[in-house]
C-alpha positions in Angstrom: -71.5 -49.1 -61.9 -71.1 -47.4 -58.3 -68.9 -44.2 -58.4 -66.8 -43.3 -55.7 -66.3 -40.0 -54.4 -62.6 -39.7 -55.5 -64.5 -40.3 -59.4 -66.9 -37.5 -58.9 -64.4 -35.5 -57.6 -62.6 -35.7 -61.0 -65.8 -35.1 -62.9 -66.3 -31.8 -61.7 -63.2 -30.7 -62.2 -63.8 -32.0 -66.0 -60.8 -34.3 -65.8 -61.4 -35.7 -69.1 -59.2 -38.4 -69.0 -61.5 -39.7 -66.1 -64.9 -38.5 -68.4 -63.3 -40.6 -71.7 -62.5 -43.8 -69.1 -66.2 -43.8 -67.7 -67.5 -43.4 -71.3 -65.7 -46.7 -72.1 -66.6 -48.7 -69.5 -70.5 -47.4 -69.8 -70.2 -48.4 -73.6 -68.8 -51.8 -72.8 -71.6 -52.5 -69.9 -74.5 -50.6 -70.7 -74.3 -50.0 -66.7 -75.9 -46.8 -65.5 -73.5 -45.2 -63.6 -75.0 -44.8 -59.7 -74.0 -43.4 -56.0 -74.3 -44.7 -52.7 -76.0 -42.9 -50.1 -72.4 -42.6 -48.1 -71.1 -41.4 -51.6 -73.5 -39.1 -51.9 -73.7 -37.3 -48.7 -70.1 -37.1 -48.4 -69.8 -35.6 -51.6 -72.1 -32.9 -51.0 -70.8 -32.1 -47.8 -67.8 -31.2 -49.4 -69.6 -28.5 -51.3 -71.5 -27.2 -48.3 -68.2 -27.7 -46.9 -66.7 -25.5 -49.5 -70.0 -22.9 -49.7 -70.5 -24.3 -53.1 -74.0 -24.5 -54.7 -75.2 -28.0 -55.1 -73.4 -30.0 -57.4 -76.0 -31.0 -60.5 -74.2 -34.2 -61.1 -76.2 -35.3 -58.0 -79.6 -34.7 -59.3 -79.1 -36.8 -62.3 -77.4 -40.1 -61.2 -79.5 -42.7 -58.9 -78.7 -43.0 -55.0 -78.0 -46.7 -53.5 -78.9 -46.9 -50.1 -77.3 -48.6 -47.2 -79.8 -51.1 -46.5 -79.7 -54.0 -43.5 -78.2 -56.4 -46.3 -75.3 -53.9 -47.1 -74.8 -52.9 -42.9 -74.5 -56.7 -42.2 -72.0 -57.1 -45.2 -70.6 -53.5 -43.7 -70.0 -55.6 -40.2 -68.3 -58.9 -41.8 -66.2 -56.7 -43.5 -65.0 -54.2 -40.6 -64.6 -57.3 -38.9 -62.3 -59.4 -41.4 -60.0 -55.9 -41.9 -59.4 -55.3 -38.1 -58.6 -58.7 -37.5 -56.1 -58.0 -40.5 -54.9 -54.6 -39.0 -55.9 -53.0 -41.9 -58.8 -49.9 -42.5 -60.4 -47.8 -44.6 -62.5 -44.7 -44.2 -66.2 -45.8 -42.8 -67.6 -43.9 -45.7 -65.8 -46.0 -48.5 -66.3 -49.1 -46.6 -70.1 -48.5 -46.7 -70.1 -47.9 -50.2 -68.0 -51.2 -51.2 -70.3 -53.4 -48.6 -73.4 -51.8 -51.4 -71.1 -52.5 -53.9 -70.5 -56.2 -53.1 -74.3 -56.5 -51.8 -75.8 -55.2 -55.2 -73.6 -56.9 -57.1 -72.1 -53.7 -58.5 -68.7 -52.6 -60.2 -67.0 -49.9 -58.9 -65.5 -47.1 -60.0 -62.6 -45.1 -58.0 -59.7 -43.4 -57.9 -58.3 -44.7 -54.3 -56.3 -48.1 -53.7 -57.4 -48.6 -50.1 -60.6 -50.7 -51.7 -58.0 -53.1 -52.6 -58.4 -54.4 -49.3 -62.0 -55.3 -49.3 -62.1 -59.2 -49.9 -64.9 -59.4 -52.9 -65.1 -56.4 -54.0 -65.2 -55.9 -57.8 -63.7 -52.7 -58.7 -62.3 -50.5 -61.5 -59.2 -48.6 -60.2 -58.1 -45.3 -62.5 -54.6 -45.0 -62.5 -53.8 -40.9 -63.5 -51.2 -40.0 -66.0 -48.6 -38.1 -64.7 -48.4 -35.0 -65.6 -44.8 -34.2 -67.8 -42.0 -32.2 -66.3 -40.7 -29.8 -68.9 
């Protein structure tokens, strides 16, 4: 299970909701959740970013890296969504091209993966929050 920024984003603000869904899908699939090394750099640079301290969650959870498998899956896939007139951020592309390389579910918050052809992914949908 590969966590996307938008995910760890939510854990640090303790968005339970998000905390109780992850919980599920860990107890369903016994799948360690993981980064990518796009993930991970782009999360912390939005704590240096920030002048945050380093976020812990980062020490604890295992780093994918983008490998010459993943980069030529990375290509293909650039290639197939310009030819569609459709893109995504380079970071999130990077992570789904591990994602589909290691065979890996992942976990996010943003629709635009929709796009990437063989991607398996878990898409959070937020409650909305009631208007009193």
């Amino acid at each position: 299970m590969l966590l996307d920024t938008s995910i760890l984003i939510e854990i640090e603000k303790r968005n339970n909701f998000i905390i109780e869904q992850l919980k599920d899908i860990y107890d369903k699939r016994q799948d360690a959740p993981a980064v990518t090394s796009a993930v991970y750099a782009e999360f912390l640079f939005g704590f240096l970013k920030q002048k945050k301290s380093f976020p812990q969650i980062l020490e604890v959870l295992e780093c994918i890296e983008f490998d010459k498998s993943a980069a030529r899956k990375f290509a293909e896939l650039k290639m197939d969504l310009e030819k569609k007139g459709k893109e995504i951020p380079l970071f999130d592309l990077i992570t789904a091209s591990c994602a589909i390389v290691k065979n890996a579910m992942l976990v996010t918050l943003d629709a635009h993966f929709k796009a990437v052809p063989g991607l398996n992914a878990h898409y959070f949908n937020m409650p909305e929050k009631r208007k009193f």
